[in-house]
MARKOL-619815 format. One line per field, with one value per residue (C-alpha): residue number from 1; residue in one letter; x, y, z. Coordinates in pm, 1 decimal. Layout:
% MARKOL-619815
num NUM/...
residuo a/...
X X/...
Y Y/...
Z Z/...
END
This chain:
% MARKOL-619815
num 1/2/3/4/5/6/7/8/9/10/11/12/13/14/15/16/17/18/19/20/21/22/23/24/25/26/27/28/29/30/31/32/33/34/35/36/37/38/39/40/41/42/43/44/45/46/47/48/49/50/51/52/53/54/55/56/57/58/59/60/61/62/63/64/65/66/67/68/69/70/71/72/73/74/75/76/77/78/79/80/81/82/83/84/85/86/87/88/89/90/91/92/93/94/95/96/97/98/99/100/101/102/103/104/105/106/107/108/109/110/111/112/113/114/115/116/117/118/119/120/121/122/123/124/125/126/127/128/129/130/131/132/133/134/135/136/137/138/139/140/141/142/143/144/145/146/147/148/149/150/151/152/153/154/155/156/157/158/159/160/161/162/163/164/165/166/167/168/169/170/171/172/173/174/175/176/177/178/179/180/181/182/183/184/185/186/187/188/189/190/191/192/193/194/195/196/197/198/199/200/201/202/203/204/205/206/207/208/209/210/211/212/213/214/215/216/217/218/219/220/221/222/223/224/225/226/227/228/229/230/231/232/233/234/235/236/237/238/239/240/241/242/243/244/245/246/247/248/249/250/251/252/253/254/255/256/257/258/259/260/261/262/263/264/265/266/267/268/269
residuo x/x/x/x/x/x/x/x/x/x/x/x/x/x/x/x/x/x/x/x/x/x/x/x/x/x/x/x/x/x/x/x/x/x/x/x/x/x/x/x/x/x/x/x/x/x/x/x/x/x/x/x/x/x/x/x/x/x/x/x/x/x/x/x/x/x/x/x/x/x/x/x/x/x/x/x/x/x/x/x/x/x/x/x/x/x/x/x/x/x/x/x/x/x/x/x/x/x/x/x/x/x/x/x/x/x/x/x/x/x/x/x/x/x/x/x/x/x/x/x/x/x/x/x/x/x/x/x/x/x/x/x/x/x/x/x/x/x/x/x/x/x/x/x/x/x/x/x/x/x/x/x/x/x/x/x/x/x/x/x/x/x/x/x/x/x/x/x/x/x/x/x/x/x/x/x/x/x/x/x/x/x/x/x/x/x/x/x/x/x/x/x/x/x/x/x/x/x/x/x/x/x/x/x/x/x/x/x/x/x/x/x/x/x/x/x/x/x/x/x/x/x/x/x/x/x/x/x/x/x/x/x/x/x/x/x/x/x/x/x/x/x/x/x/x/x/x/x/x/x/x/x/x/x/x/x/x/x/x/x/x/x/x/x/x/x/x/x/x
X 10457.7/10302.8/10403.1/10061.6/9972.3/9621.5/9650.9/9419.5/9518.2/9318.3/9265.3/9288.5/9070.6/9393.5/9711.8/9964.0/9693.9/9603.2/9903.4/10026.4/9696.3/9752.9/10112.7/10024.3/9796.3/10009.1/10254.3/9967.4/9871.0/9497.6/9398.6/9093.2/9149.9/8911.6/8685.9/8480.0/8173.0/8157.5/7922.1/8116.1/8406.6/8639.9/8729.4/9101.3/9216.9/9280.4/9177.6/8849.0/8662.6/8547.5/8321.4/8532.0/8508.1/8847.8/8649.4/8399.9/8498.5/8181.4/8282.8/8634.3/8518.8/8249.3/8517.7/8752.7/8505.0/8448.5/8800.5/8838.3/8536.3/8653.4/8991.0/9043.2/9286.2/9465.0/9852.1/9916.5/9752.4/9907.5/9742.8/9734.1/9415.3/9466.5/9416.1/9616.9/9567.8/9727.1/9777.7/9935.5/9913.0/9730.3/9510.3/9381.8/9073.9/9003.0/8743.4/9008.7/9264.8/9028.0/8826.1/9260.5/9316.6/9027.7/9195.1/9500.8/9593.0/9299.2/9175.4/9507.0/9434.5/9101.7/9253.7/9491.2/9313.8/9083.6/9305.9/9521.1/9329.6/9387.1/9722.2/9778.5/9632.1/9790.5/10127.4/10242.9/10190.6/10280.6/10114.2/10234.6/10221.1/10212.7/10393.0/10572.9/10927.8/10683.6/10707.4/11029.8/11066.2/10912.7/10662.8/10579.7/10197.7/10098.9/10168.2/9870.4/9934.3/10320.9/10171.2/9957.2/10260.1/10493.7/10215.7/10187.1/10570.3/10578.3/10227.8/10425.7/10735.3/10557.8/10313.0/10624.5/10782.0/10403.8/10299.2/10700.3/10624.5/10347.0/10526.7/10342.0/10568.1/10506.0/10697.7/10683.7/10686.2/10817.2/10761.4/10813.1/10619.8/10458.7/10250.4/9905.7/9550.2/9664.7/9959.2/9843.7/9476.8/9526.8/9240.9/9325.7/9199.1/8862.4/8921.9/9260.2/9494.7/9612.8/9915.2/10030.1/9919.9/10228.9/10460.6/10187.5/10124.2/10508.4/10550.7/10227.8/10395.1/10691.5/10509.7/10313.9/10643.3/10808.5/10477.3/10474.9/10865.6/10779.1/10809.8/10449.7/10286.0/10412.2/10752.1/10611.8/10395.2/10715.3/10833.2/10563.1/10543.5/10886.9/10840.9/10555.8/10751.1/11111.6/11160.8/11420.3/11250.9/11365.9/11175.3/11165.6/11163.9/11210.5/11157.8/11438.1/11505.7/11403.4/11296.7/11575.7/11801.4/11604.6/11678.3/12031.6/11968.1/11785.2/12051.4/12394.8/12323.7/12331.8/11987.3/12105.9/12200.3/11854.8/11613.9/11778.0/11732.2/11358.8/11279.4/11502.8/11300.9/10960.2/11080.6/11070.1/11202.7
Y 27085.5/26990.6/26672.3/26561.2/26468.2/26421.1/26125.3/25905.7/25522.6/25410.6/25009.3/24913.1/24596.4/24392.4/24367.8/24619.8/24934.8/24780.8/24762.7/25122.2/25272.5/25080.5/25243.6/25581.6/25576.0/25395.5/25698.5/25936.5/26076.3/26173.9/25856.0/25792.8/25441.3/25374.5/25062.1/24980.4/24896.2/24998.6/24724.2/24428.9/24602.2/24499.6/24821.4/24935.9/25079.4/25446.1/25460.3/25612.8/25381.0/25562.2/25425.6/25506.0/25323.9/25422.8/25338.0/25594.0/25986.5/26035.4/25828.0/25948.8/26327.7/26242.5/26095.3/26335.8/26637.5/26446.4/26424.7/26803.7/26885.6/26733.6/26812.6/27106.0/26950.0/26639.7/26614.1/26274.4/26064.9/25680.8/25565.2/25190.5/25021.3/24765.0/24492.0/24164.9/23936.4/23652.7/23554.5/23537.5/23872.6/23735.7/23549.4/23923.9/24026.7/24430.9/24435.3/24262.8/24527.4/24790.6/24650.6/24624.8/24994.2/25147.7/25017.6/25085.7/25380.5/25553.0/25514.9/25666.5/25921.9/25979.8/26030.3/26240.3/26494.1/26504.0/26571.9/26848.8/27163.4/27132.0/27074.8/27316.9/27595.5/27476.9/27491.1/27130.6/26759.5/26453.2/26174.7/25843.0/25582.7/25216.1/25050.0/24757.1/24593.5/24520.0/24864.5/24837.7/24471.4/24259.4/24007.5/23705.2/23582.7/23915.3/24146.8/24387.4/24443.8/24527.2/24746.9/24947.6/24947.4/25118.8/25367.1/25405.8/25537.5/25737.3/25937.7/25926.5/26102.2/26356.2/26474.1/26528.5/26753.0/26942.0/26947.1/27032.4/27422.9/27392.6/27241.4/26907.1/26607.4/26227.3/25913.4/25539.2/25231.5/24954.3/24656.5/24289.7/23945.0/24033.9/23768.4/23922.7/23792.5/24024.7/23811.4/23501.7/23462.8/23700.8/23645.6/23436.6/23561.3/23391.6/23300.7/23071.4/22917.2/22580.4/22635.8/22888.7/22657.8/22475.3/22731.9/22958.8/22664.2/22694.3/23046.4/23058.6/22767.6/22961.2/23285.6/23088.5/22970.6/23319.9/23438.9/23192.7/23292.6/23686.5/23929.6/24037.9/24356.8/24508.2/24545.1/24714.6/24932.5/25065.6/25181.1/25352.6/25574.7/25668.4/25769.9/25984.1/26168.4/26200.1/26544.0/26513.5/26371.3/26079.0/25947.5/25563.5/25376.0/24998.7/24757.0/24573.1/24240.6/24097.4/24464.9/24625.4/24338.4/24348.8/24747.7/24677.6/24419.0/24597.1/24952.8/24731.8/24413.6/24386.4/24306.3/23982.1/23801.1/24031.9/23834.8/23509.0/23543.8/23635.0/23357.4/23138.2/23245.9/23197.0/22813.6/22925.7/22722.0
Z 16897.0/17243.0/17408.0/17435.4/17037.0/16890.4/16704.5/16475.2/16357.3/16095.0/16054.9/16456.3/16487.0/16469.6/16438.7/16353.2/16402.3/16703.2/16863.1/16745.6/16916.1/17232.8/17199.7/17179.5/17428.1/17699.5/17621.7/17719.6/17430.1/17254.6/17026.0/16798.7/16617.9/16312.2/16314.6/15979.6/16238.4/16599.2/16647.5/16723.7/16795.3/17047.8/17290.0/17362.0/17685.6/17646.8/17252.1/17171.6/16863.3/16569.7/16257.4/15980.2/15614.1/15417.7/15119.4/15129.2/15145.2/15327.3/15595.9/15632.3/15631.7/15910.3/16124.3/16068.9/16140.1/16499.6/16556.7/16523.2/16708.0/16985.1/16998.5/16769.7/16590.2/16466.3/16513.0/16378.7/16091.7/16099.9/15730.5/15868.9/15664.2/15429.5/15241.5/15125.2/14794.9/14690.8/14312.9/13997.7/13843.0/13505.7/13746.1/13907.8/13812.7/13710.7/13969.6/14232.9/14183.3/14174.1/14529.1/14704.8/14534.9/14674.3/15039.0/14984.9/14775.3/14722.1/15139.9/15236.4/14983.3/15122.6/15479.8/15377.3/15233.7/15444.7/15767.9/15539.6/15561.1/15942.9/15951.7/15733.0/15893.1/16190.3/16073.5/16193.9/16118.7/16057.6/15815.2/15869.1/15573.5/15657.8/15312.7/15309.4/15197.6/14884.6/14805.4/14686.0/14630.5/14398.2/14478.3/14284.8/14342.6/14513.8/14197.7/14238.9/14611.5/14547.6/14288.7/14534.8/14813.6/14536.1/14467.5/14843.6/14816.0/14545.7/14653.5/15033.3/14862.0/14651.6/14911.3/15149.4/14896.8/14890.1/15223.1/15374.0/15336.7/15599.7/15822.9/15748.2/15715.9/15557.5/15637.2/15525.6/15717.6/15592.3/15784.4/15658.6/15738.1/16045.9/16273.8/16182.7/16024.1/15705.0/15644.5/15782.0/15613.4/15302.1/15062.8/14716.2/14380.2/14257.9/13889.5/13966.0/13687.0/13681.4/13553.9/13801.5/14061.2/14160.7/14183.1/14355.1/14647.1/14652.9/14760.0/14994.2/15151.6/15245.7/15284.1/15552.9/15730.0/15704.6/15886.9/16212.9/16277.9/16193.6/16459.4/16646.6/16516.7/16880.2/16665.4/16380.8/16646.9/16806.0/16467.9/16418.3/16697.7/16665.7/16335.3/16454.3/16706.3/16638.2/16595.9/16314.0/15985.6/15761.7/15494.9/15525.3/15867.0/15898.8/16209.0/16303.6/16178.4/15830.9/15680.8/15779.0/15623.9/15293.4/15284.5/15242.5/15045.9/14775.0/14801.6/14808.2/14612.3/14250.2/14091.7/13983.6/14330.3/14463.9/14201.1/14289.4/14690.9/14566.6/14410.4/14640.7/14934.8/14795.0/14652.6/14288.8/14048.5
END
């Protein structure tokens, strides 16, 4: 592949997407980061803004089609969009699953596909998935998004094994806390339950404190864009620190001492 990549970062109004576009383009290469509205957005040195609504296959295929007009081609999908909720799980409403579904599996989905048949025919790629340490941890009070994160990694893992023979390849991200407006203001279910409600105060409590002493979204960024371009593939990446610890935590400890640090950490009784 060509030094210079094409690359597209979905979800860069804040945050982690922002900082990975503002990464790839300091490096010199081709970025198009994906804003819900272009009105209202705020610009980023070197990226070029494009309306994009992971929601809505319309959308996505528009974008996508002005990507490849422009540049003939798109090297480089970072799947960053997303959504938070906060909740017990029998607190979770069908329609509130569905709404942080549509985000987060089913807009990666959307993206994916949609990039594919270019990539394809091109005979190189790479399709980076943005999952978290809730993809493979548990996460009491934010069941339905830990939910979507592990079906982030198993569609991640099965596409690789589908897309490998085209010389497309798909990697996870796994970051922990990070010091962003997804972590720090995540949206709380509607219907609440008062008997969840002590224990649930409990964990947003330390969820909270986790999130002022988490790295910036610069950390996660870095990760990213290594991922992206490191010639020799690995499934899983994690940034350093806390996500990276809670890998080994999960492969080497027994699930026993695991499920007490859990609930340990979020003040669980």
């Amino acid at each position: 592949m060509s030094l210079n990549k094409v690359v597209v970062v979905t979800g860069v109004s804040s945050g982690i997407g922002r900082a990975t576009a503002q990464l790839f383009a300091a490096r010199g290469h081709v970025v198009y980061g994906t804003v819900r509205k272009l009105e209202g957005a705020a610009g980023i040195a070197g990226v070029n803004l494009i309306e994009m609504d992971v929601r809505d296959a319309d959308s996505v295929a528009a974008a996508v089609q002005e990507v490849i007009e422009r540049e003939q081609g798109i090297d480089i999908l970072v799947n960053n969009a997303g959504m938070s909720l906060v909740g017990a799980v029998e607190e979770t409403s069908v329609q509130e699953a569905q709404a942080l579904f549509d985000v987060n599996v089913l807009g990666l989905l959307r993206t994916s596909q949609a990039v594919l048949p270019y990539m394809r025919r091109r005979g190189h790629g790479r399709i980076v998935n943005v999952s978290s340490v809730l993809g493979f941890l548990p996460a009491p009070y934010m069941g339905l998004y830990a939910a979507s994160k592990h079906a982030v990694e198993g569609l991640s893992e099965s596409l690789d094994h589908e897309t490998r023979q085209f010389g497309v390849r798909v990697v996870l991200i796994e970051p922990a806390y990070t010091r962003t407006s997804l972590d720090l203001n995540a949206p709380k279910v509607a219907a609440r339950i008062a008997a969840y409600e002590a224990q649930r105060n409990a964990a947003a409590a330390a969820v909270a404190q986790q999130v002022e002493q988490a790295p910036l979204p610069e950390t996660v960024a870095k990760t990213i864009v290594t991922a992206a371009l490191e010639r020799r593939w690995k499934m899983r990446y994690t940034p350093p620190g806390q996500a990276s610890l809670l890998t080994k935590l999960r492969r080497f400890m027994p699930a026993g001492p695991v499920d007490a640090a859990i609930r340990k950490g979020l003040r669980l009784q």
